[in-house]
DOKE-528878 format. One line per 5 residues: number of its first residue (from 1); their letters; for each residue x, y, z of C-alpha. Coordinates in Angstrom, 3 decimals, padded with zeros to 6 digits. Layout:
! DOKE-528878
NUM = A = X:Y:Z  ...
***
This chain:
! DOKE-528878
1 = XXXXX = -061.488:-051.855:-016.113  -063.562:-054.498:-015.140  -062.108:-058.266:-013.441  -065.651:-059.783:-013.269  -066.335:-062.747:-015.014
6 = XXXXX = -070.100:-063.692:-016.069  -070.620:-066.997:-014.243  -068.404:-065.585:-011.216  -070.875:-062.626:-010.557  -073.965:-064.906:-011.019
11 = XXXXX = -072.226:-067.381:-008.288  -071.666:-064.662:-006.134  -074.494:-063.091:-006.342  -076.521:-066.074:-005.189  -074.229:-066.858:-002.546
16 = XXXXX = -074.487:-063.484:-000.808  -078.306:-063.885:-001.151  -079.395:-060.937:-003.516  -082.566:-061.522:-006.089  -081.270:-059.140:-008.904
21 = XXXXX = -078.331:-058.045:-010.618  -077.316:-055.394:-012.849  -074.279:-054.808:-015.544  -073.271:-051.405:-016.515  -070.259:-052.114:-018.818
26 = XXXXX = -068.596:-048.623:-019.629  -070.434:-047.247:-023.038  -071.631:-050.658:-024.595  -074.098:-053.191:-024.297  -071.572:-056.161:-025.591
31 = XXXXX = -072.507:-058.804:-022.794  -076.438:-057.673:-022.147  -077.315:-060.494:-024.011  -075.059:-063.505:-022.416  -075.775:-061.604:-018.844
36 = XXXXX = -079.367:-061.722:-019.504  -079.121:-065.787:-020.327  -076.980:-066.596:-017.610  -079.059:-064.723:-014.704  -082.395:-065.843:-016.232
41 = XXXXX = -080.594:-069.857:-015.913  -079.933:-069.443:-012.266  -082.756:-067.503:-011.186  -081.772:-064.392:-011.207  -083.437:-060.997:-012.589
46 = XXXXX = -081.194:-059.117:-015.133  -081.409:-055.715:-014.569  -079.911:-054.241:-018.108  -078.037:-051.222:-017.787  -075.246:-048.667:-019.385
51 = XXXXX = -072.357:-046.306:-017.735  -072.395:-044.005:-020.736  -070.431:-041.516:-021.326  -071.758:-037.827:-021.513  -070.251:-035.187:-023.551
56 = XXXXX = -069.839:-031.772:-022.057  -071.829:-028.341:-023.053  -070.728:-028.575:-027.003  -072.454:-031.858:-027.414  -071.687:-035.021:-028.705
61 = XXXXX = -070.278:-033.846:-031.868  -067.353:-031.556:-030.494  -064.089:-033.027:-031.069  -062.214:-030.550:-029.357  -062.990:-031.158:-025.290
66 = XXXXX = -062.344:-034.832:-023.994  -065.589:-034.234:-020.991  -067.026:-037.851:-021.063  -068.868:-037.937:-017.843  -070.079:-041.379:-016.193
71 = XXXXX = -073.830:-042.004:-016.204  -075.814:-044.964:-015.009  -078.798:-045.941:-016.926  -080.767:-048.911:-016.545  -084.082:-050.418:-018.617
76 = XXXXX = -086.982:-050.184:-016.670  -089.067:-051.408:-019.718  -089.118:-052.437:-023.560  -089.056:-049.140:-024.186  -086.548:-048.041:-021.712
81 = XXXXX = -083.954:-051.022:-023.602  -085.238:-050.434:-027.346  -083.631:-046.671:-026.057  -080.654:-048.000:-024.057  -079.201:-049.576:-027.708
86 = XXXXX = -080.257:-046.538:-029.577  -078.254:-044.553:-027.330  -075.137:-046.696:-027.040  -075.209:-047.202:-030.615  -075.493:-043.758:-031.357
91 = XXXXX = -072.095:-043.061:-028.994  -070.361:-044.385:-031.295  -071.736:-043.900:-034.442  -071.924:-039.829:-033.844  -070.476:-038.999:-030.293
96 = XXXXX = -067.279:-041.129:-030.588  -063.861:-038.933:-028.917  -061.655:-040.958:-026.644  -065.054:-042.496:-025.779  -068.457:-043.224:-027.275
101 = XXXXX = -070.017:-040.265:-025.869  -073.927:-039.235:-025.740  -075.036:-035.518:-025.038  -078.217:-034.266:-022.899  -079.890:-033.553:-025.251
106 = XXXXX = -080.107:-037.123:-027.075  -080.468:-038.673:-023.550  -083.411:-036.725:-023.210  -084.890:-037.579:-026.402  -084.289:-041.053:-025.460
111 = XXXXX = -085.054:-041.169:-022.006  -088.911:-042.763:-022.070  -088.567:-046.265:-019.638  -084.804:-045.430:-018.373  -083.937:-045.096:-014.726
116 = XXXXX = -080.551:-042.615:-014.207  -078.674:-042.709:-011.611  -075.212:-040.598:-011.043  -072.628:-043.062:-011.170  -068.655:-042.910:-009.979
121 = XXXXX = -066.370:-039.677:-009.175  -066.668:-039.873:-013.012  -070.182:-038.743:-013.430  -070.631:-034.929:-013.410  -072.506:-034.420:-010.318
126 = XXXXX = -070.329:-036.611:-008.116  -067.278:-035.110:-009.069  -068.783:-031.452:-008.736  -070.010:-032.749:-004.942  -066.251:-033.779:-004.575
131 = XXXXX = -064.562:-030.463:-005.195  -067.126:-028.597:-003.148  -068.656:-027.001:-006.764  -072.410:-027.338:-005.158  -073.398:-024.899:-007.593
136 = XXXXX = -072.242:-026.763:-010.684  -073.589:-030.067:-008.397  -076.731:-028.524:-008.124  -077.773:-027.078:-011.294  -076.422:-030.564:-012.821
141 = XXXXX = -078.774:-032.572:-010.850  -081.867:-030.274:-011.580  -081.219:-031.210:-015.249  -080.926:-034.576:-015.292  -084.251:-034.545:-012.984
146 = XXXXX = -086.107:-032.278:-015.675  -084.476:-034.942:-018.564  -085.725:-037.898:-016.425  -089.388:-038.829:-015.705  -090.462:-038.123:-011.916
151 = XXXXX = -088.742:-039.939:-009.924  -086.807:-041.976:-012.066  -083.482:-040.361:-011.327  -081.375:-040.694:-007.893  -078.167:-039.207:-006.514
156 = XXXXX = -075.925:-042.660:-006.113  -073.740:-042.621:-002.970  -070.951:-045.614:-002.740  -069.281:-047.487:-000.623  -065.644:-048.421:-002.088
161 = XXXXX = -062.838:-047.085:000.452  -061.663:-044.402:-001.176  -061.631:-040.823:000.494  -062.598:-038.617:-002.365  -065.715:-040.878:-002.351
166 = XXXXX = -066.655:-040.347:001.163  -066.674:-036.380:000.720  -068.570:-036.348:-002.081  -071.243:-038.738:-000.446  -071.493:-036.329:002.097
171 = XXXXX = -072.179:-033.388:-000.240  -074.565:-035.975:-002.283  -076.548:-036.167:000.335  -076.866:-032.960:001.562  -077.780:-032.101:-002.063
176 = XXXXX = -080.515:-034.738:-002.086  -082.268:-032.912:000.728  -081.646:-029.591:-001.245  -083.494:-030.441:-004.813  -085.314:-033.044:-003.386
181 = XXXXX = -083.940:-036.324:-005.104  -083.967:-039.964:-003.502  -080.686:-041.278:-003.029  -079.581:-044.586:-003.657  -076.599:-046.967:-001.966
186 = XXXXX = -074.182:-049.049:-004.826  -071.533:-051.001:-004.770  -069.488:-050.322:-007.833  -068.385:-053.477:-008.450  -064.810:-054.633:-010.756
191 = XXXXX = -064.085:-057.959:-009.101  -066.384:-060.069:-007.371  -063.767:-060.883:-003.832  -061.725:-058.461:-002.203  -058.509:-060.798:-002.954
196 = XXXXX = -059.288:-060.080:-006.775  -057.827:-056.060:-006.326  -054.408:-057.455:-007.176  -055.132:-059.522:-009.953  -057.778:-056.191:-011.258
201 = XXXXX = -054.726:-053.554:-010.563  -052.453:-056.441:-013.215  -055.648:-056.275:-015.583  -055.867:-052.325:-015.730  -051.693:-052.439:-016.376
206 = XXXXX = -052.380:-054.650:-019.758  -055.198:-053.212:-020.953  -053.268:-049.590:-021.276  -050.226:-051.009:-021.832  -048.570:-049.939:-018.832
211 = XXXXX = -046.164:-051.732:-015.809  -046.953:-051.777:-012.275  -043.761:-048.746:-011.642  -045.543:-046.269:-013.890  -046.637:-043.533:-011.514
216 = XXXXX = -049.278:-042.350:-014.305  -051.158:-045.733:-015.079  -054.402:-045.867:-013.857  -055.153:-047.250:-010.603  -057.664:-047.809:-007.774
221 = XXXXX = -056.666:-046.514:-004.219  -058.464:-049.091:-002.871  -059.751:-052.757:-002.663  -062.861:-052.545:-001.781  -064.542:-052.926:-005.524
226 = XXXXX = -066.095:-056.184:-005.463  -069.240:-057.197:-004.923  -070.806:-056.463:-001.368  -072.917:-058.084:001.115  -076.790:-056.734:002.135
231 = XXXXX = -075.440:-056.504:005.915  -072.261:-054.823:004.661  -074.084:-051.882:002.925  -076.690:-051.571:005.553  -073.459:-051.190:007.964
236 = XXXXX = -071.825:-048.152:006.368  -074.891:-046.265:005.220  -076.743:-046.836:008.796  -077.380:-042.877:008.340  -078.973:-042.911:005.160
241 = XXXXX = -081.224:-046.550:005.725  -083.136:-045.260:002.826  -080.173:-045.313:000.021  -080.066:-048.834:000.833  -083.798:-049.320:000.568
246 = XXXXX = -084.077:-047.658:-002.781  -081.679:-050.362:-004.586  -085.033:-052.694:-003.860  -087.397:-049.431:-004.739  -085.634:-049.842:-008.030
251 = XXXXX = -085.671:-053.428:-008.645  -089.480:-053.547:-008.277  -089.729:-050.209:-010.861  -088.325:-052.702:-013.194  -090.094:-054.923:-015.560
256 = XXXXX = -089.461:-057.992:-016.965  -087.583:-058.071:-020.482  -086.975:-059.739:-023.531  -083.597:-059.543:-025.126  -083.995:-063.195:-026.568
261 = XXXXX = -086.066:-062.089:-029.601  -085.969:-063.636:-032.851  -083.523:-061.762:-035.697  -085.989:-059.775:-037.706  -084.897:-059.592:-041.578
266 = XXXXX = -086.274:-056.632:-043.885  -089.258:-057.284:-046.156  -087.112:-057.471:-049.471  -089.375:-055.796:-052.425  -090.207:-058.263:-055.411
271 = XXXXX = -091.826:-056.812:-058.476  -096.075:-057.149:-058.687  -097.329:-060.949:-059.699  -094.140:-062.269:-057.835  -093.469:-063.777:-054.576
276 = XXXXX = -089.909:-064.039:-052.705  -089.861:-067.775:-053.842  -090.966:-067.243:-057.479  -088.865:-064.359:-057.766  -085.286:-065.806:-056.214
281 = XXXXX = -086.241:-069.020:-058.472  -086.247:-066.834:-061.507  -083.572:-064.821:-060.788  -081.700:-067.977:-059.768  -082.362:-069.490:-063.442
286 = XXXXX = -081.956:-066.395:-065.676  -078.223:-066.124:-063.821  -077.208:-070.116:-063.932  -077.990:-068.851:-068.346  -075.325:-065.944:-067.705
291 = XXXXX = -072.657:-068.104:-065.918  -073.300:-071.142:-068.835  -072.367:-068.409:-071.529  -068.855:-067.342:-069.412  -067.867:-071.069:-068.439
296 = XXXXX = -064.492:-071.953:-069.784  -065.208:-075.406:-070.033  -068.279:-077.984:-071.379  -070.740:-078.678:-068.698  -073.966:-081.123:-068.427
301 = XXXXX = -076.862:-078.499:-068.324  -078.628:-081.251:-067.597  -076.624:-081.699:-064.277  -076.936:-077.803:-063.423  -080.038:-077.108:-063.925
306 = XXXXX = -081.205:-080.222:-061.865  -079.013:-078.972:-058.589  -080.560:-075.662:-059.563  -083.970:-076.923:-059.203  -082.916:-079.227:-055.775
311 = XXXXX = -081.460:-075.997:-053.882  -083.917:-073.210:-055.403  -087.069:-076.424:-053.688  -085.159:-076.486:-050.562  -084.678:-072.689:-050.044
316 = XXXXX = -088.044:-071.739:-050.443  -089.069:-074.525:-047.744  -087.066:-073.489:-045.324  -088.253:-069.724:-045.893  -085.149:-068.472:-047.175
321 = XXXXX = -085.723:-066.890:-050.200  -086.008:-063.398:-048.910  -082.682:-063.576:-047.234  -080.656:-064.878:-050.904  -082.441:-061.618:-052.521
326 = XXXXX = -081.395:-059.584:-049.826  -077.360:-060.877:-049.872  -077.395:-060.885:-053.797  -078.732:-057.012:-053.522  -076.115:-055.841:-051.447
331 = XXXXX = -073.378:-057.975:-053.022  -073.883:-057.275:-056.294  -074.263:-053.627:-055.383  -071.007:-053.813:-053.956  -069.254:-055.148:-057.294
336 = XXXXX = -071.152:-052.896:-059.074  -069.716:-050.052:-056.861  -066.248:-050.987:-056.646  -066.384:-052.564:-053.856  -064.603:-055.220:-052.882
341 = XXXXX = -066.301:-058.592:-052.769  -064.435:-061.894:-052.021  -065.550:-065.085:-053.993  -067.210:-067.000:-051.732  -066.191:-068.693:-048.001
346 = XXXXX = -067.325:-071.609:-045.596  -070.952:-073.655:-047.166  -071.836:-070.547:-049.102  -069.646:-071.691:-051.498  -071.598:-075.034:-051.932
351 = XXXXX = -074.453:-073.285:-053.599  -075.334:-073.389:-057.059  -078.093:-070.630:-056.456  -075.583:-068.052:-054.595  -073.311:-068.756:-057.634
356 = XXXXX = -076.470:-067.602:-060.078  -077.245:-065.158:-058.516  -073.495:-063.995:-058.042  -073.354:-063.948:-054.334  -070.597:-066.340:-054.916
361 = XXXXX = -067.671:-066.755:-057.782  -066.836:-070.542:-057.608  -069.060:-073.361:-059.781  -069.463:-076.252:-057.022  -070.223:-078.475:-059.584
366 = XXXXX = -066.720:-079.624:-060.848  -065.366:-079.624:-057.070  -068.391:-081.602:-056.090  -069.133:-079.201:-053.169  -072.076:-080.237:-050.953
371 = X = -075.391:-077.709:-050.555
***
């Protein structure tokens, strides 16, 4: 339910006069990586974050209560965003119901370099603060402060317009000053200008498939999500000065990261007296001998084996080798297994070597395809 467009936020951002920046897309991590780029190219700092969801009392793996509650997290470290993907990976790989759902108890397991914060009238001590439930509020907040290292966890209080939001602020912040947690001021952005709440509402309509007349779609009852100014937060928290100090408190907790790292390929196992290269080469040759014996038609060996040697010299330059043992394990395995493999697509299908070493299932040679 989000209007906000990468290069619109980073323009905005800069024009309002703000440092840092942080996206909390709801259970993923799908844009950290284009976020991080853009704000590092205009100056910015990219403060990496997650809304997960949290499962209720029966954990992640209960498929019979829909309790996804909101949760900010943000990476205060390497650490803190090697455990932000291990978490939102493992929403959806073990916790997915409605949502991709964590539990408490993984979150704390997980928790080393993350900074928590209590999100929207979604998160589970918000909404508790909203109905009044200061019990439920209270013994919430206590455990996310004992899953959380000290003081790395705040009570959030918005400013967005909408009513529910302002009574629960209040209770937020008398419950700050009951178990002793900092509070912190957000503006939980969807569009970046005030004019955009229209053209969000239209967004939220297509994305569940609703019209603008159905009573039940969801909706906002208000249009002040976008992206706020300093003097505009300082304004309606003049009460709580602090809140609004503590979005700074938490910039400087945070480190610089790296999400730009290089793609790291597994070590694939060769048999003793072999390397990758000599290994793939033989391989490579001992298949091009099976494929000569199934050809339907009379080739030049000659012609084969001289492409074979061309590619097989060029692979192991450019350090590939590993990487053609590791796709002929897994797609041989595959047609070994039943599985479905298709012949061959895009330059793949150039090769001479993925065809020895079955990867592929078209000769290149008669079609004169290029390596």
């Amino acid at each position: 339910d989000g209007a906000i467009r990468m290069k619109d936020l980073i323009k905005t951002v800069q024009a309002k006069g703000m440092k840092s920046v942080a996206v909390t897309d709801h259970g993923n991590m799908f844009g950290a990586v284009d976020f991080f780029k853009k704000a590092k190219d205009a100056g910015l700092k990219p403060i990496i974050g997650l809304e997960a969801y949290v499962a209720g009392p029966k954990g992640r793996g209960d498929r019979t209560e829909k309790i996804a509650n909101h949760l900010i997290l943000l990476a205060k470290n390497q650490e803190g965003y090697r455990n932000l993907r291990y978490l939102s990976s493992s929403g959806y790989l073990d916790g997915f119901y409605y949502h991709p759902r964590i539990d408490k108890a993984l979150l704390k397991e997980h928790s080393k370099g993350l900074i928590g914060l209590t999100a929207c009238l979604g998160g589970e001590v918000t909404s508790a603060c909203f109905r009044g439930d200061m019990d439920h509020a209270k013994r919430a907040a206590l455990e996310y402060k004992d899953i959380f290292d000290p003081g790395h966890f705040f009570l959030e209080i918005q400013w967005n317009g909408m009513e529910e939001q302002d009574k629960a602020n209040a209770n937020l912040k008398q419950l700050a000053r009951d178990v002793d947690l900092p509070l912190v001021a957000t503006a939980d952005a969807h569009y970046v200008k005030r004019e955009d709440a229209r053209a969000h509402e239209l967004l939220m309509c297509i994305a569940s498939g609703k019209t603008l007349a159905d009573s039940k779609r969801m909706r906002h009852s208000t249009d002040k999500l976008y992206v706020s100014t300093p003097d505009e937060m300082r304004q309606y928290f003049s009460d709580t000065p602090e809140a609004v100090d503590n979005t700074q408190l938490i910039d400087s907790m945070i480190g610089e990261l790296n999400l730009l790292v290089k793609p790291m390929l597994p070590s694939f196992k060769v048999p003793e007296g072999h390397t990758a290269d000599t290994y793939m080469a033989m391989l490579a040759k001992q298949g091009l001998e099976e494929r000569f014996k199934e050809l339907p038609y009379r080739c030049d060996r000659d012609v084969y084996m001289g492409r074979l040697d061309l590619e097989v010299s060029v692979i192991n330059k450019m350090g590939f080798a590993g990487y053609f043992l590791i796709v002929q394990d897994f797609i041989n395995w595959a047609k070994q297994n039943g599985i479905p493999v298709g012949p061959g697509r895009g330059s793949g299908a150039g090769s001479i070597v993925a065809y020895s070493l079955r990867i592929t299932d078209l000769d290149p040679i008669p079609y004169n395809l290029l390596f």
